[in-house]
mmCIF file of the N, C-alpha and C atoms, coordinates in Angstrom:
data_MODEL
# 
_entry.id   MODEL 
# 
loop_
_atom_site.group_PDB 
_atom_site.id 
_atom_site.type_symbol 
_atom_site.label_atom_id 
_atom_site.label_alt_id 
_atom_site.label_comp_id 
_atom_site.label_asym_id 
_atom_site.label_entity_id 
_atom_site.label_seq_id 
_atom_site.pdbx_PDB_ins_code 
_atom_site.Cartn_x 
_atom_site.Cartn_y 
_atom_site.Cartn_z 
_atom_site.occupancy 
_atom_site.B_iso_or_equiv 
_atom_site.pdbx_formal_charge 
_atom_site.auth_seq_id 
_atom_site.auth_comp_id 
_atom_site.auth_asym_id 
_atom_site.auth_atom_id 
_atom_site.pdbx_PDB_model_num 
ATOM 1   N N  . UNK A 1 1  ? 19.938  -4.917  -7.890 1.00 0.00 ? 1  UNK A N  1 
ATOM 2   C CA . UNK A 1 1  ? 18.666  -4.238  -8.091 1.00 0.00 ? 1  UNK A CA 1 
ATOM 3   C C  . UNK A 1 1  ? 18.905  -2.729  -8.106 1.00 0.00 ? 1  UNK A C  1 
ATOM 4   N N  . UNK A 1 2  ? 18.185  -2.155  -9.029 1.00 0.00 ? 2  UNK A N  1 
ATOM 5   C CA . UNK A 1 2  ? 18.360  -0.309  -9.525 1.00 0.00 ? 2  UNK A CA 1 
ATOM 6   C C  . UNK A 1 2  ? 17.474  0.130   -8.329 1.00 0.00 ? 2  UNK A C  1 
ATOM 7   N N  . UNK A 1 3  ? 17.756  0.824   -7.838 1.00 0.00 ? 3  UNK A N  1 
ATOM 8   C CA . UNK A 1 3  ? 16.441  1.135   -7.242 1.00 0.00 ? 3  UNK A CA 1 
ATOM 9   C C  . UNK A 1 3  ? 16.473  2.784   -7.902 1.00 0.00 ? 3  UNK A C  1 
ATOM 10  N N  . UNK A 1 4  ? 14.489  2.917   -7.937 1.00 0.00 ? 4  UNK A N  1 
ATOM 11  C CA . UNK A 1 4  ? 15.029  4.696   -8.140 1.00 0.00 ? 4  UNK A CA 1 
ATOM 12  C C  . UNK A 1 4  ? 14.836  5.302   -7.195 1.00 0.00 ? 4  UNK A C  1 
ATOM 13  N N  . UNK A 1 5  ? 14.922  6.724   -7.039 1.00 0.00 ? 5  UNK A N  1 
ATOM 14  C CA . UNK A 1 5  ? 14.676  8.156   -6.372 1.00 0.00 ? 5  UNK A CA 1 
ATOM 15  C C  . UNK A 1 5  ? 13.574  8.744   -6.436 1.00 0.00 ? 5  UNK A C  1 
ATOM 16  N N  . UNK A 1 6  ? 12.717  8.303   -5.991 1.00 0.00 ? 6  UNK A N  1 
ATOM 17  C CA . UNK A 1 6  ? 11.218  9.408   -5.780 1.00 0.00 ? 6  UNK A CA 1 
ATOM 18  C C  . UNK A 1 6  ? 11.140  9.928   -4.541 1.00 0.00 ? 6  UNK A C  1 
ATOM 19  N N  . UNK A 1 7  ? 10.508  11.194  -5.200 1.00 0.00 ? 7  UNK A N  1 
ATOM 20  C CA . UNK A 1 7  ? 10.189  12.413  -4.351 1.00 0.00 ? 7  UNK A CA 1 
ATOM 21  C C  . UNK A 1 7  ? 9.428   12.441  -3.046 1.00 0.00 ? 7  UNK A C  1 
ATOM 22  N N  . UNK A 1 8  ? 9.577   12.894  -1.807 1.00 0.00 ? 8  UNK A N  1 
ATOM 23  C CA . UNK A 1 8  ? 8.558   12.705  -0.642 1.00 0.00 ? 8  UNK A CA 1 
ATOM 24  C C  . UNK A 1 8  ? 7.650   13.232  -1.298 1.00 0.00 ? 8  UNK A C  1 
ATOM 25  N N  . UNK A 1 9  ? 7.197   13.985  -1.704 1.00 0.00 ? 9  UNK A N  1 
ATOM 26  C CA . UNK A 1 9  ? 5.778   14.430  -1.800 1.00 0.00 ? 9  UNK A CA 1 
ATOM 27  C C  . UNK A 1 9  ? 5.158   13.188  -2.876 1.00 0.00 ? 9  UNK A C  1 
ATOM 28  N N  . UNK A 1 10 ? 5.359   12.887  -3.674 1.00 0.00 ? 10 UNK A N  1 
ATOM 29  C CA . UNK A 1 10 ? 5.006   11.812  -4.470 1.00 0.00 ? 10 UNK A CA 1 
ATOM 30  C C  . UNK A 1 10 ? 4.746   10.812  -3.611 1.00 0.00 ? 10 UNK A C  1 
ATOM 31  N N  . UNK A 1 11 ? 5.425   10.067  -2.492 1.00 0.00 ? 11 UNK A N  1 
ATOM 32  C CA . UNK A 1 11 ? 5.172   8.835   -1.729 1.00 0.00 ? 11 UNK A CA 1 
ATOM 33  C C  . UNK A 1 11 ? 3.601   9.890   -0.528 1.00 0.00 ? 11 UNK A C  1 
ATOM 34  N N  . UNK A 1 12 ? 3.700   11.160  -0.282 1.00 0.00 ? 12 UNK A N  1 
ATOM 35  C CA . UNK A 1 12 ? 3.110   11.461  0.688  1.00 0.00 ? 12 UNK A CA 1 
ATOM 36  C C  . UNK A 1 12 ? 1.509   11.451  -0.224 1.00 0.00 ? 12 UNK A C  1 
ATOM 37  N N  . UNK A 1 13 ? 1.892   12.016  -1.104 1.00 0.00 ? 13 UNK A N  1 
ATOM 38  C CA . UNK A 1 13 ? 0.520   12.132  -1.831 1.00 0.00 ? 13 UNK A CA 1 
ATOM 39  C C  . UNK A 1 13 ? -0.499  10.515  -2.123 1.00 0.00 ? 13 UNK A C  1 
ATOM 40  N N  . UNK A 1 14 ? 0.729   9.891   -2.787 1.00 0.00 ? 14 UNK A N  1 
ATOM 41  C CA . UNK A 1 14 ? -0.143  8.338   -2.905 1.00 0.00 ? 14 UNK A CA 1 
ATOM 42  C C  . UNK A 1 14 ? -0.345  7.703   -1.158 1.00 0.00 ? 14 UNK A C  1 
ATOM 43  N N  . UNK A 1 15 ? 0.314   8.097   -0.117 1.00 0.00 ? 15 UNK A N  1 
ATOM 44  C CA . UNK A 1 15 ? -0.195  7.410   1.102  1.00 0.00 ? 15 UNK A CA 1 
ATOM 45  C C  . UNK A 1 15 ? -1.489  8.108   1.298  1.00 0.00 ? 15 UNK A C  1 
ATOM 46  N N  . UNK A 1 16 ? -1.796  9.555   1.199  1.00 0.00 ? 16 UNK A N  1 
ATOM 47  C CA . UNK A 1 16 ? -2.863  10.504  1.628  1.00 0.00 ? 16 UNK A CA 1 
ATOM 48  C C  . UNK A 1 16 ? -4.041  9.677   0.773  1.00 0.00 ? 16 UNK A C  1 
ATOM 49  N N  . UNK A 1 17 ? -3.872  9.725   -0.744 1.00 0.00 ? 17 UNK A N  1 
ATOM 50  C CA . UNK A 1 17 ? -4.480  9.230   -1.481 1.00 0.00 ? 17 UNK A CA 1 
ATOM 51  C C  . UNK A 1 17 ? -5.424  7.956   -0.979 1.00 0.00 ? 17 UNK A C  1 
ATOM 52  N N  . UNK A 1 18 ? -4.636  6.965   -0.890 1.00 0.00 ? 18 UNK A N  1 
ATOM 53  C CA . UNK A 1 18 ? -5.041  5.544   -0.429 1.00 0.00 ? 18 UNK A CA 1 
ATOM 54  C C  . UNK A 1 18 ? -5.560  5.674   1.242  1.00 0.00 ? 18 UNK A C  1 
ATOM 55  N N  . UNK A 1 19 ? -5.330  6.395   2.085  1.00 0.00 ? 19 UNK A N  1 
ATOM 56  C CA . UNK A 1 19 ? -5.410  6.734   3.034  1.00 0.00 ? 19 UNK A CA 1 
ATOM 57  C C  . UNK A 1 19 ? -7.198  7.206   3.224  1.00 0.00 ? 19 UNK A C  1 
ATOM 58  N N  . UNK A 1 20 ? -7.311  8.336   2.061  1.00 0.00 ? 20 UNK A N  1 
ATOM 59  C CA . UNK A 1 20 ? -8.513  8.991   1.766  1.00 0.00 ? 20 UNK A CA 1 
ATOM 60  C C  . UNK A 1 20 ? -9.519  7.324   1.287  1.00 0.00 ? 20 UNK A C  1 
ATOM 61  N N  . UNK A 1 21 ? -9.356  6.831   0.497  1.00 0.00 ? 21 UNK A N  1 
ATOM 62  C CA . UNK A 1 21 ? -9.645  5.382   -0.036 1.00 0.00 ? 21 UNK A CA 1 
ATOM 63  C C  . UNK A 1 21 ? -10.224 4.455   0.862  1.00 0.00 ? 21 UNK A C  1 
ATOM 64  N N  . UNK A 1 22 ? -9.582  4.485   1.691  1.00 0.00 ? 22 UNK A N  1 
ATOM 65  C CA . UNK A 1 22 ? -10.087 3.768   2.871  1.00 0.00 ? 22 UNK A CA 1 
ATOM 66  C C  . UNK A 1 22 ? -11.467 3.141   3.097  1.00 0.00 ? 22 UNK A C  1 
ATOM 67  N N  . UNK A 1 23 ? -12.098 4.889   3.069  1.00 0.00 ? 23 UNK A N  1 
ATOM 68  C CA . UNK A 1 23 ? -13.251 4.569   3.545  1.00 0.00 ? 23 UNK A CA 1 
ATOM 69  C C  . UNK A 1 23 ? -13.551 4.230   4.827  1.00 0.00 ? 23 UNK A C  1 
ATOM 70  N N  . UNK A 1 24 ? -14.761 3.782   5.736  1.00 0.00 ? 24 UNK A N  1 
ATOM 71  C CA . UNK A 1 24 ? -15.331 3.231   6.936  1.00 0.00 ? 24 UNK A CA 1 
ATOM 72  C C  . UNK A 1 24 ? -14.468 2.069   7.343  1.00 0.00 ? 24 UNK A C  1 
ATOM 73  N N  . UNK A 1 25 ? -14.526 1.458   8.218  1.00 0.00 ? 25 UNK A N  1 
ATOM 74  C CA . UNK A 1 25 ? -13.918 -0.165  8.688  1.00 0.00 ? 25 UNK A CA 1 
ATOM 75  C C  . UNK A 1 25 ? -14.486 -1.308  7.606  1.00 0.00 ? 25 UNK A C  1 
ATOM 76  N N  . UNK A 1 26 ? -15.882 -0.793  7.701  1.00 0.00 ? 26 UNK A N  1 
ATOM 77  C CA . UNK A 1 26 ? -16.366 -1.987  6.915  1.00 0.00 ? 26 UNK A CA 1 
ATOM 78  C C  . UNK A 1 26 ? -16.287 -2.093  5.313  1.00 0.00 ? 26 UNK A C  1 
ATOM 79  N N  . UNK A 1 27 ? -16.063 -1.003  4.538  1.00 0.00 ? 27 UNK A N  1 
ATOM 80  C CA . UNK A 1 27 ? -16.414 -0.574  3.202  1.00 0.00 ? 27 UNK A CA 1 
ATOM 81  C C  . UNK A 1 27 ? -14.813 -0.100  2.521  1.00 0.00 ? 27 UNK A C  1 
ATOM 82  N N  . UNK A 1 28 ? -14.149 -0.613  2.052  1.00 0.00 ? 28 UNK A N  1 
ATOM 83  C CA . UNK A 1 28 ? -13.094 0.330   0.911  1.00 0.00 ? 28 UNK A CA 1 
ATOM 84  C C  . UNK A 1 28 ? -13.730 1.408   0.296  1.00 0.00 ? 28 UNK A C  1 
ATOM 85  N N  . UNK A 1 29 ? -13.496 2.467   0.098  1.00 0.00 ? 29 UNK A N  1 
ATOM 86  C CA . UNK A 1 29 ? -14.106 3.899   -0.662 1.00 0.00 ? 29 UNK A CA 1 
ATOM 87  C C  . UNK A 1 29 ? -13.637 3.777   -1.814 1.00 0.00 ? 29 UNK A C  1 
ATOM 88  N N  . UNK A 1 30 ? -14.159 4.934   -2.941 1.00 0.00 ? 30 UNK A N  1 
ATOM 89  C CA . UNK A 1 30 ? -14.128 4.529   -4.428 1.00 0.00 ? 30 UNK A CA 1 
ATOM 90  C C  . UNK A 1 30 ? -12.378 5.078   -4.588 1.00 0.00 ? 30 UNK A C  1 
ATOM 91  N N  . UNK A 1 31 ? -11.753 4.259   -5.472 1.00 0.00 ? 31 UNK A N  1 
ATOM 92  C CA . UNK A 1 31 ? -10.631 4.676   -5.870 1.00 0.00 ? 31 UNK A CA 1 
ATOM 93  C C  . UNK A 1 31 ? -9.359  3.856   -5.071 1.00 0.00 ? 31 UNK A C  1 
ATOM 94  N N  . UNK A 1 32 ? -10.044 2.922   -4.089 1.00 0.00 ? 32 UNK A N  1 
ATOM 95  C CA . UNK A 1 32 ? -8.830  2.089   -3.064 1.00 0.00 ? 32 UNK A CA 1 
ATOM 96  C C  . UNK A 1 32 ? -7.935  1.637   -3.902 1.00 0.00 ? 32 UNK A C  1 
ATOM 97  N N  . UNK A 1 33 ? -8.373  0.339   -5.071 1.00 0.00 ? 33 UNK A N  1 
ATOM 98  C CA . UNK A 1 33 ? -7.844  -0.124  -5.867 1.00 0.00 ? 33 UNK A CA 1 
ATOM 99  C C  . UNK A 1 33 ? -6.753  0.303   -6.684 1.00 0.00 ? 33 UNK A C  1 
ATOM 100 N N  . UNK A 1 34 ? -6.944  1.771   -6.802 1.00 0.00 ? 34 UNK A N  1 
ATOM 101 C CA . UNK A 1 34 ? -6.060  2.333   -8.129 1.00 0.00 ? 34 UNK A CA 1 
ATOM 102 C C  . UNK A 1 34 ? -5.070  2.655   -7.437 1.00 0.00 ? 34 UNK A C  1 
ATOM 103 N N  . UNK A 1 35 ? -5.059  3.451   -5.605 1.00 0.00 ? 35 UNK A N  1 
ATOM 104 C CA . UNK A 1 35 ? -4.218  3.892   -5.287 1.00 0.00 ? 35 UNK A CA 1 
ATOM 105 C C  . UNK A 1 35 ? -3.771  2.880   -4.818 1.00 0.00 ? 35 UNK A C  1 
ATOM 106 N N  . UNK A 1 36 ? -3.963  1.538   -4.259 1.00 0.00 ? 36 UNK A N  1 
ATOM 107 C CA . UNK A 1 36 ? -3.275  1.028   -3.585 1.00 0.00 ? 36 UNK A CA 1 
ATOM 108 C C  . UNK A 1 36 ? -1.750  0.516   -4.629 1.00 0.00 ? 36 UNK A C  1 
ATOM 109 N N  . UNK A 1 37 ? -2.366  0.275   -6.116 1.00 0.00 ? 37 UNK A N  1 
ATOM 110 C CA . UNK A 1 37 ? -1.637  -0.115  -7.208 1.00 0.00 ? 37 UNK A CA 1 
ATOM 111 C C  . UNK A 1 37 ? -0.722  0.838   -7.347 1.00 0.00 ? 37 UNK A C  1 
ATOM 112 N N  . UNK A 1 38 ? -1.143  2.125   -6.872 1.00 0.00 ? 38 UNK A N  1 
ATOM 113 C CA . UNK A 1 38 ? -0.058  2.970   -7.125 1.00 0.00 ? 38 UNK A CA 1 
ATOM 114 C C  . UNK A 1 38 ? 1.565   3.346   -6.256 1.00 0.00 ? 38 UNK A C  1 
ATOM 115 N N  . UNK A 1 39 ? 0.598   2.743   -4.591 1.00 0.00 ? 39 UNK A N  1 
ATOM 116 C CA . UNK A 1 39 ? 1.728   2.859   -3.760 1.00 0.00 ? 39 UNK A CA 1 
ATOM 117 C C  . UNK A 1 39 ? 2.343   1.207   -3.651 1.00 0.00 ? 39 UNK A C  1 
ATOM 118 N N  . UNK A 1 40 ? 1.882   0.333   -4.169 1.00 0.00 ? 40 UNK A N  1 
ATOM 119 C CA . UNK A 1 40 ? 2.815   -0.885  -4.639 1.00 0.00 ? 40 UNK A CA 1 
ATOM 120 C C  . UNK A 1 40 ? 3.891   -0.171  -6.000 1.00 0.00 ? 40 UNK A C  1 
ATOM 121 N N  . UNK A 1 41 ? 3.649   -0.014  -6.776 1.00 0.00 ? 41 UNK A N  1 
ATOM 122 C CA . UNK A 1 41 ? 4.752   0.413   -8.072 1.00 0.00 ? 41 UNK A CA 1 
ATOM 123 C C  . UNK A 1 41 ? 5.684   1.227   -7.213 1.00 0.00 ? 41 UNK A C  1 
ATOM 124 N N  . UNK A 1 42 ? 5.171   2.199   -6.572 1.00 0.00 ? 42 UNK A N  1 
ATOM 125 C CA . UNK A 1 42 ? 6.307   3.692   -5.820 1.00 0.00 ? 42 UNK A CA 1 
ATOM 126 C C  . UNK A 1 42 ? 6.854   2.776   -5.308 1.00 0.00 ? 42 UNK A C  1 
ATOM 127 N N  . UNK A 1 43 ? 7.043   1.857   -4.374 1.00 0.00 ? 43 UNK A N  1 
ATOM 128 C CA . UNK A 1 43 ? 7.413   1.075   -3.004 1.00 0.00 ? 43 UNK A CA 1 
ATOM 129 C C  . UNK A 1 43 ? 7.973   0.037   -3.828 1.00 0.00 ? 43 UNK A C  1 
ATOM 130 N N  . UNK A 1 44 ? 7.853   -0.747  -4.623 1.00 0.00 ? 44 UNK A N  1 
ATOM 131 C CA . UNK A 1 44 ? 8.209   -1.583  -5.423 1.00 0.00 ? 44 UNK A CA 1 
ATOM 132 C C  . UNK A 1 44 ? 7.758   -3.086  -4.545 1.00 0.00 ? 44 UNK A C  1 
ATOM 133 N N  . UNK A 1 45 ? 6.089   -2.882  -3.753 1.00 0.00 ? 45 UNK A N  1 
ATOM 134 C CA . UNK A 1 45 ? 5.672   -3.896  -3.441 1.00 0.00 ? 45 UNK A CA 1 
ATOM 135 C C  . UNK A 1 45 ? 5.191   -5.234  -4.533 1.00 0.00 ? 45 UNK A C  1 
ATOM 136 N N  . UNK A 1 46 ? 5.472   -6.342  -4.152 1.00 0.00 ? 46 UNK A N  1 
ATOM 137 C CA . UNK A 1 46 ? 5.376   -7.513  -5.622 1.00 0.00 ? 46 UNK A CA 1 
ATOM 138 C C  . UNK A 1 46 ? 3.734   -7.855  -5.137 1.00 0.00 ? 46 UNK A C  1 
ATOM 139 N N  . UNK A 1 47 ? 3.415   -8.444  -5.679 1.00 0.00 ? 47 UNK A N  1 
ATOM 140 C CA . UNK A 1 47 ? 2.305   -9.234  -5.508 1.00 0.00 ? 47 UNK A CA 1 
ATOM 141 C C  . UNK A 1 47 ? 2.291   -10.463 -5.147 1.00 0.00 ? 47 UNK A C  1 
ATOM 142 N N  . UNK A 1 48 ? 1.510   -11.172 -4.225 1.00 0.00 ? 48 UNK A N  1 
ATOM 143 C CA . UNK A 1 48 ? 1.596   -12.621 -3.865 1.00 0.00 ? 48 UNK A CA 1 
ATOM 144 C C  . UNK A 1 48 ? 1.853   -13.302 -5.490 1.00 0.00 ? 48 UNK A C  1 
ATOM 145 N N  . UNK A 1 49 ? 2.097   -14.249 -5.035 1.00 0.00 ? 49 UNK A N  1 
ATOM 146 C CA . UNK A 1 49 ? 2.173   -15.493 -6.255 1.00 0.00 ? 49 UNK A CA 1 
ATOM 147 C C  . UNK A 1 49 ? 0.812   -15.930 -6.650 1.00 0.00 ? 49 UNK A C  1 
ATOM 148 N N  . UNK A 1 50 ? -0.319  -15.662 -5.917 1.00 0.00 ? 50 UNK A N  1 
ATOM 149 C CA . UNK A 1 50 ? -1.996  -16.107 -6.289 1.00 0.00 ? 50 UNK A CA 1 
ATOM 150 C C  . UNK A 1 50 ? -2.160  -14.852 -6.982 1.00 0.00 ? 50 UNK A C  1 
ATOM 151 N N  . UNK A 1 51 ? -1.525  -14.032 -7.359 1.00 0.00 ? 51 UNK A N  1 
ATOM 152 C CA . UNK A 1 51 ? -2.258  -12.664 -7.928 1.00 0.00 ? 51 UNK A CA 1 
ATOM 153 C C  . UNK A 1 51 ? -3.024  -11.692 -7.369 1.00 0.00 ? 51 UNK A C  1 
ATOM 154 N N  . UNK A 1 52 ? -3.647  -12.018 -5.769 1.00 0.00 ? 52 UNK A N  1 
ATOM 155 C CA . UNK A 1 52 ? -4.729  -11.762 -5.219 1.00 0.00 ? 52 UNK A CA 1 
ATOM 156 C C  . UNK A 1 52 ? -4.473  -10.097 -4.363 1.00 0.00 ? 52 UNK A C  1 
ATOM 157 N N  . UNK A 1 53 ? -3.420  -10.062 -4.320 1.00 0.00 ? 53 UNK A N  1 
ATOM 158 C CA . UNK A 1 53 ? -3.020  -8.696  -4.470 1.00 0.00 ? 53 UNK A CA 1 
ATOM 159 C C  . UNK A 1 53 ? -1.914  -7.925  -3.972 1.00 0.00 ? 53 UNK A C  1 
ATOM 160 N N  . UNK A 1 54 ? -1.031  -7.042  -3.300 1.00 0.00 ? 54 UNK A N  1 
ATOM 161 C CA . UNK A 1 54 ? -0.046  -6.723  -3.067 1.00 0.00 ? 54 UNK A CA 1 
ATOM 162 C C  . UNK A 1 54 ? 1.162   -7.080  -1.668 1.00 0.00 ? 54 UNK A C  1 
ATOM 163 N N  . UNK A 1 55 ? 1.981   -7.966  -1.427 1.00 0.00 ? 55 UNK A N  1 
ATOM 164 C CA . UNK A 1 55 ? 2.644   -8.297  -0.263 1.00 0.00 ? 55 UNK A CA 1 
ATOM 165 C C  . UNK A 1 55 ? 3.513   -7.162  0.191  1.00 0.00 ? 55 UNK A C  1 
ATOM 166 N N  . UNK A 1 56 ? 2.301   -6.223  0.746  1.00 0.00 ? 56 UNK A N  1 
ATOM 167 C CA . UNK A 1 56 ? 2.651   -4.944  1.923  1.00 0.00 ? 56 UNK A CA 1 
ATOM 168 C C  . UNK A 1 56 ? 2.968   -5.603  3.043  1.00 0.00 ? 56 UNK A C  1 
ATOM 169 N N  . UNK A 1 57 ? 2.538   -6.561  3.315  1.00 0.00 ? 57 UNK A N  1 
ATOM 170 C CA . UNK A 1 57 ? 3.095   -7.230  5.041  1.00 0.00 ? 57 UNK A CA 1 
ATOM 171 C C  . UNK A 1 57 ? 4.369   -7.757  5.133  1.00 0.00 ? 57 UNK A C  1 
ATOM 172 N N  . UNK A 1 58 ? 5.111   -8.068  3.840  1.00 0.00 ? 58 UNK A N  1 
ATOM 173 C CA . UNK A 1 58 ? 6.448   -8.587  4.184  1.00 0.00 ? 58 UNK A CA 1 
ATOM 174 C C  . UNK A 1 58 ? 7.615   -7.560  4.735  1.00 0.00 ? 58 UNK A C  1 
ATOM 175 N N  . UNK A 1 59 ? 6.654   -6.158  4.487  1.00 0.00 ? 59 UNK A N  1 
ATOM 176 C CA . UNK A 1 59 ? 7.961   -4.772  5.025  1.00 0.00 ? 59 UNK A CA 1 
ATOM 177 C C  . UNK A 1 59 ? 7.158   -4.214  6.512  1.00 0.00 ? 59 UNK A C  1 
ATOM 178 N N  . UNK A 1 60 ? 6.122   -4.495  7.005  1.00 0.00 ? 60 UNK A N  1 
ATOM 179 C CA . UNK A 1 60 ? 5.723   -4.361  8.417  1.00 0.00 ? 60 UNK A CA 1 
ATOM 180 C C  . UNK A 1 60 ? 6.674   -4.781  9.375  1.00 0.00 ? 60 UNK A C  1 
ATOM 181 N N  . UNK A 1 61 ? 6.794   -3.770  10.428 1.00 0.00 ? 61 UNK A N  1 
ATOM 182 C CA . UNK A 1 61 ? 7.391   -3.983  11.109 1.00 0.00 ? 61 UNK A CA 1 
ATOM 183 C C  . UNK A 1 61 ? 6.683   -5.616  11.860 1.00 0.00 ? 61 UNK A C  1 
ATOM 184 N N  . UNK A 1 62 ? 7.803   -5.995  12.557 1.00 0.00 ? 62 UNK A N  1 
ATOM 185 C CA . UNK A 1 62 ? 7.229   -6.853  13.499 1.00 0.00 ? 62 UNK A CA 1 
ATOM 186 C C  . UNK A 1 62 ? 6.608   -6.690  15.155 1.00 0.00 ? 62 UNK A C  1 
ATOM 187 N N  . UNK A 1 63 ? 6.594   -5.258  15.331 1.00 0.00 ? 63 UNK A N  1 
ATOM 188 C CA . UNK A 1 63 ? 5.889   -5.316  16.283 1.00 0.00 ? 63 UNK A CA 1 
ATOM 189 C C  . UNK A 1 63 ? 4.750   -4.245  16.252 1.00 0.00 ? 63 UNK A C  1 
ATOM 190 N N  . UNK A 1 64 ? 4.952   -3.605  14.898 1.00 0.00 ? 64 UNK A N  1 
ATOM 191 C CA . UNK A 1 64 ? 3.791   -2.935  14.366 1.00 0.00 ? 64 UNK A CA 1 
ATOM 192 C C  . UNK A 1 64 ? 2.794   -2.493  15.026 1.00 0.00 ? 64 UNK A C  1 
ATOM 193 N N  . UNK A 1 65 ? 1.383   -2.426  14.772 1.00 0.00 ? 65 UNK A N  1 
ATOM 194 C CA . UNK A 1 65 ? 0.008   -2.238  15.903 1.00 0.00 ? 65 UNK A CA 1 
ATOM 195 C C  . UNK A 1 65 ? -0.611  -3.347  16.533 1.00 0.00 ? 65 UNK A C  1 
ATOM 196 N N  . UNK A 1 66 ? 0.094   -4.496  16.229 1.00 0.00 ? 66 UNK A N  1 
ATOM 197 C CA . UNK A 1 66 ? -0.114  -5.581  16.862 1.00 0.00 ? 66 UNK A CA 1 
ATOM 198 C C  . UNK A 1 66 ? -1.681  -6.621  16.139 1.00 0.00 ? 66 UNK A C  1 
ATOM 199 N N  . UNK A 1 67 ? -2.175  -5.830  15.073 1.00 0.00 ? 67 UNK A N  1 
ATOM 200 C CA . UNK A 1 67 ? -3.170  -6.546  14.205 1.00 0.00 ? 67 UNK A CA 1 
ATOM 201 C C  . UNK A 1 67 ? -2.678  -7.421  13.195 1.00 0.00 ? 67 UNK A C  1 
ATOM 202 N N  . UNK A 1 68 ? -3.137  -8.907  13.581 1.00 0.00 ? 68 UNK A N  1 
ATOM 203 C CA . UNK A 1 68 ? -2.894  -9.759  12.971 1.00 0.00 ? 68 UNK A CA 1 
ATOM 204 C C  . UNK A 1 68 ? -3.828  -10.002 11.482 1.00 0.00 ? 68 UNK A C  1 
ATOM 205 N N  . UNK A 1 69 ? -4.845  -9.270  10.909 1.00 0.00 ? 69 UNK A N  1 
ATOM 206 C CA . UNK A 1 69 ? -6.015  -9.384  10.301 1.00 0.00 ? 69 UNK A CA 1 
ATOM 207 C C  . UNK A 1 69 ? -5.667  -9.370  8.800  1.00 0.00 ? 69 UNK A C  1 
ATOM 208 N N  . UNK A 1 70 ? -4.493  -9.005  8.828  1.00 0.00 ? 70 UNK A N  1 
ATOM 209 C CA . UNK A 1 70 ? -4.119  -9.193  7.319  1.00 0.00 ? 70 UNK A CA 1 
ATOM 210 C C  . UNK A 1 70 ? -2.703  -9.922  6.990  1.00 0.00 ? 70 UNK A C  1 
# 
């Protein structure tokens, strides 16, 4: 596997980005979607096999914040 070389500020900007996205606990804010797509491509996260959307949990640590919710 190639991997490439991107820039910290490029990974810092799409975390801030998606970060900003967020939104409340209860609500995603406008734009979650695009960034989250964006820090899957940077990261080279795949997508489940249902399509349903990006397998960020397979690089979590395992003792992480201790939230099981996703």
């Amino acid at each position: 596997m190639v991997r490439k070389t991107i820039e910290i500020d490029k990974i810092r900007e799409a975390v801030a980005n998606y970060m900003r996205s967020e939104g409340c606990s209860c609500c995603e804010g406008q734009g979650h979607k695009k960034h989250r797509e964006v820090l899957a491509a940077l990261l080279n996260v795949p997508k489940y096999e249902d399509e349903s959307g990006f397998n960020f949990r397979q690089f979590a640590s395992e003792d992480g914040d201790g939230e099981e919710s996703w």
